[in-house]
C-alpha positions as CSV (number, residue, x, y, z in Angstrom):
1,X,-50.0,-6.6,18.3
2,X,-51.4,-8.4,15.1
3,X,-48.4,-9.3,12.3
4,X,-51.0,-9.8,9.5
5,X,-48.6,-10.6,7.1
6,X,-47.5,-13.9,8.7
7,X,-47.5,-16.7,6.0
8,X,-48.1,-20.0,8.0
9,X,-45.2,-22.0,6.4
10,X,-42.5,-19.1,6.2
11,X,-39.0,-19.4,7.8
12,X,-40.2,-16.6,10.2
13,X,-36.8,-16.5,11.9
14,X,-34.9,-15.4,8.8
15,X,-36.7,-11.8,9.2
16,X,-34.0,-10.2,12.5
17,X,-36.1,-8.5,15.4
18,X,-36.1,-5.2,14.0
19,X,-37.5,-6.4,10.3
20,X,-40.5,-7.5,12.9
21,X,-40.6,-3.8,14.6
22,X,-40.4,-2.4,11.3
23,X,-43.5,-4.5,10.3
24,X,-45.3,-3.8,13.4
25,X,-45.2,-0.2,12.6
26,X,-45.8,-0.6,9.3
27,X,-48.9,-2.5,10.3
28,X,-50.0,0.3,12.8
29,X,-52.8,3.0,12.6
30,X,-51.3,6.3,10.7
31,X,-48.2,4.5,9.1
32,X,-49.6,2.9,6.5
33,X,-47.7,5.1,4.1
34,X,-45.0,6.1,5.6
35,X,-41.4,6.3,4.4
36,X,-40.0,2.5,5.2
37,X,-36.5,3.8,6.2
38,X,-38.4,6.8,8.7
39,X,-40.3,3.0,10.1
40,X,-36.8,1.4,10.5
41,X,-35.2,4.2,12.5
42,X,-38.1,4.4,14.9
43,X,-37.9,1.0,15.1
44,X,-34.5,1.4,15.7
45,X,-34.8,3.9,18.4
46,X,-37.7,2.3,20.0
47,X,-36.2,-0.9,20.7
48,X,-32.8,0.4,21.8
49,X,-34.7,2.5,24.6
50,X,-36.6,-0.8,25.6
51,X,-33.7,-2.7,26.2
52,X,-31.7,-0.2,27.9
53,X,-34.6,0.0,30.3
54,X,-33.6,-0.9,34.2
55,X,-35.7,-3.2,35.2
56,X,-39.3,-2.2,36.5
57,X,-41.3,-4.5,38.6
58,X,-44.8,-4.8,37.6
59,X,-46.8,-2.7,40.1
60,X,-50.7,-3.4,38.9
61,X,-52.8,-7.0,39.7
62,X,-51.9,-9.9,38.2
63,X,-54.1,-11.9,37.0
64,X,-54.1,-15.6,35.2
65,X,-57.2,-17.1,32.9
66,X,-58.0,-19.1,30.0
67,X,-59.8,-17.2,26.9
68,X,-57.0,-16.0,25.1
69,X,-57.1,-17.7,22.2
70,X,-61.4,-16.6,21.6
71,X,-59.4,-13.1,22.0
72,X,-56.1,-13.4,20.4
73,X,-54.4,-12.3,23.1
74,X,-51.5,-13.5,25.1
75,X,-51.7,-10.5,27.9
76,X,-52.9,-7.1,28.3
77,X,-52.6,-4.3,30.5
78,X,-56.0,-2.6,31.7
79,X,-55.4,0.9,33.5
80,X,-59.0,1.1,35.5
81,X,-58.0,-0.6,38.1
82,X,-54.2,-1.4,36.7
83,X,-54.4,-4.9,36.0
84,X,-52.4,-7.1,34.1
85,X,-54.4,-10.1,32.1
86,X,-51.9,-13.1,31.6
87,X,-53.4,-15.6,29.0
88,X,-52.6,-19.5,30.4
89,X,-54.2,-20.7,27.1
90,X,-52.2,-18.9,24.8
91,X,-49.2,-19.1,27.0
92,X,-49.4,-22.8,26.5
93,X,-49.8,-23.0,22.7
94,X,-47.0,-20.5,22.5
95,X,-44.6,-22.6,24.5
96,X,-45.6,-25.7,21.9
97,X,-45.4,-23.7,19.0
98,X,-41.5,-22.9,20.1
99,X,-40.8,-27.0,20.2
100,X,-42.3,-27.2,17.5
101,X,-40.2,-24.6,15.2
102,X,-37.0,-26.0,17.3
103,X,-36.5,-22.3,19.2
104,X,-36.2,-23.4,22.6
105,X,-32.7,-22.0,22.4
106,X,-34.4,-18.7,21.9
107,X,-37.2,-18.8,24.7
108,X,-36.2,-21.3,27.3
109,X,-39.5,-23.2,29.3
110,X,-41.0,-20.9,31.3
111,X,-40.1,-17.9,29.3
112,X,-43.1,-17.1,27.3
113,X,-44.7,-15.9,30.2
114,X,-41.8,-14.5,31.9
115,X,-41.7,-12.2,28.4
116,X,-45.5,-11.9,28.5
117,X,-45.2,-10.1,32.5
118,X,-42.1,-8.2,31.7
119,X,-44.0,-6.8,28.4
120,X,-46.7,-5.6,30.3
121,X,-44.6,-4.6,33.2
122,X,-43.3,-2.0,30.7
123,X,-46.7,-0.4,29.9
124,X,-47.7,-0.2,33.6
125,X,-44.4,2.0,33.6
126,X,-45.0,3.6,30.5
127,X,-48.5,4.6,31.3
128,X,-47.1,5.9,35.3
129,X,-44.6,7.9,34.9
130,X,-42.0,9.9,33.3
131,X,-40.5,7.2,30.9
132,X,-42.7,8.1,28.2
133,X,-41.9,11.5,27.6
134,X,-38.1,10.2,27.8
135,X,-39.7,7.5,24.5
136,X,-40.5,10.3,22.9
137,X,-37.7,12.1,22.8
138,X,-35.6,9.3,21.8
139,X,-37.8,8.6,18.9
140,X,-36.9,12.1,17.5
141,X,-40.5,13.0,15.9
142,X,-41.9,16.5,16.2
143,X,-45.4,16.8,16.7
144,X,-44.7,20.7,16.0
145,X,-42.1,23.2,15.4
146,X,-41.8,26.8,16.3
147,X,-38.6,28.2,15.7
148,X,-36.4,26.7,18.2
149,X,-39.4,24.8,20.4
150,X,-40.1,21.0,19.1
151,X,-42.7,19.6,20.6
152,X,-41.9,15.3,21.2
153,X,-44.7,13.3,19.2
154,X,-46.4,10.6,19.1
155,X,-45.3,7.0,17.2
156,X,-48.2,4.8,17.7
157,X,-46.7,1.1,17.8
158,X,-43.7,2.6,19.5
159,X,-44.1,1.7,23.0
160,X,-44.8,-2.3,21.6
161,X,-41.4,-2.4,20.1
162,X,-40.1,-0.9,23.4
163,X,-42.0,-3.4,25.9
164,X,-40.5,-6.2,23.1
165,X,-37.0,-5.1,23.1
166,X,-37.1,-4.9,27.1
167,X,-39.2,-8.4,27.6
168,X,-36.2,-9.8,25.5
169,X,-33.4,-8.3,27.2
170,X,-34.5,-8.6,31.0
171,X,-35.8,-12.3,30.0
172,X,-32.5,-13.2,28.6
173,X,-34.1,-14.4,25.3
174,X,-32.5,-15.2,22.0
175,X,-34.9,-13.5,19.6
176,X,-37.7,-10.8,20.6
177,X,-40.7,-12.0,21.9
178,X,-42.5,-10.7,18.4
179,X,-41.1,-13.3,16.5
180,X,-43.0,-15.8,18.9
181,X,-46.0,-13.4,17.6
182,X,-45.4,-13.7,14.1
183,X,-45.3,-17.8,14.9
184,X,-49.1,-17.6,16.7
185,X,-50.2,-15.4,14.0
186,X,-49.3,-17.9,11.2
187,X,-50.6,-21.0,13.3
188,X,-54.0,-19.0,13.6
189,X,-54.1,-18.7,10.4
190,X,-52.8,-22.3,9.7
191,X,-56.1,-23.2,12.4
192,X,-58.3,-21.0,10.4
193,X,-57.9,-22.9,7.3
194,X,-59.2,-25.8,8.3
195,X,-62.2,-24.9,11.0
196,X,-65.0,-24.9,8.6
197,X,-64.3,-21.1,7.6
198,X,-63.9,-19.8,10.8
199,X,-61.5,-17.0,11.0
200,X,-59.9,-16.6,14.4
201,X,-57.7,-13.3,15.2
202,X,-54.3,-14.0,15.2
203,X,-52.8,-13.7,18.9
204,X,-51.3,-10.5,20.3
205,X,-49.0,-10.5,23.1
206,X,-49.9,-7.0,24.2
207,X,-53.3,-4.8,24.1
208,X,-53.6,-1.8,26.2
209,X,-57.7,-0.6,27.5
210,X,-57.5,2.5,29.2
């Protein structure tokens, strides 16, 4: 997930997890001019299913190495073979990023990558089995309608605001792990700045390949 709208020296905390989701959508592929309030109750939806979610244990290979930060990545699930990319280098600079805003209330030590395998724990489940037909239907969106048949569709960004809402609830955080997004997003582009021009994505803490 990229939050391109980020501004490094923002009190990022003042916008509650669901302003986040809503921008996440907002930012996604196919939304871009979409009805802000029809954003805000997916969002909505979306993150209530994620945290009513019973924990899932993550059932593909786990697998820890530096390169995140080249990639802007935090973790990513990979379906062929199911594999689950966990990002030490990011993972590190997030954890100092949350001293240095003061949210270690929010994500105590150790919990950035708890959140980061709990994220991607969701996908693996998401991608499995039945659990993302029951996403759809609590979003609410037709894909099509024929008299009395609706056929469940589609939000793309969706199942990111699901995994967030579940990584925060099963991880006992504070705040969703998006804010923590939002944070590496504005300190890449704080980094960028000043790196002779270069231009660095922003991290993401979740990127599905199938």
């Amino acid at each position: 997930m990229t939050v391109k709208d980020a501004p490094a020296r923002a009190d990022l905390a003042a916008t509650d997890d669901i302003g986040w989701a809503v921008r996440l959508l907002a930012a996604t592929p196919t939304h871009e001019h979409r009805d802000p309030e029809l954003l805000r109750r997916w969002a909505r939806a979306a993150d209530a299913f994620g945290s009513a979610l019973a924990p899932v244990a993550c059932r593909a290979r786990i697998v820890e190495r530096d390169g995140g930060l080249e990639l802007g990545l935090l973790a990513r699930y990979t379906s062929r073979p199911p594999t689950v990319e966990l990002y030490t280098d990011t993972i590190d600079l997030a954890e100092r990023v949350v001293d240095a805003r003061g949210w270690r209330d929010w994500y105590p030590p150790g919990s950035v990558r708890a959140a980061a395998l709990a994220h991607e724990a969701v996908h693996v489940h998401l991608h499995h089995g039945p659990a993302k037909a029951a996403l759809k239907r609590a979003l609410g969106h037709s894909a099509l309608r024929l008299g009395r048949l609706r056929v469940p569709g589609h939000v793309a960004g969706a199942e990111e605001v699901a995994a967030h809402a579940y990584a925060r609830t099963v991880c006992g955080l504070g705040r969703s792990p998006l804010l923590l997004t939002a944070a590496l997003a504005a300190e890449a582009e704080a980094q960028s700045g000043s790196a002779n021009g270069s231009n660095p994505p922003p991290a993401r803490d979740a990127r599905r390949e199938n």
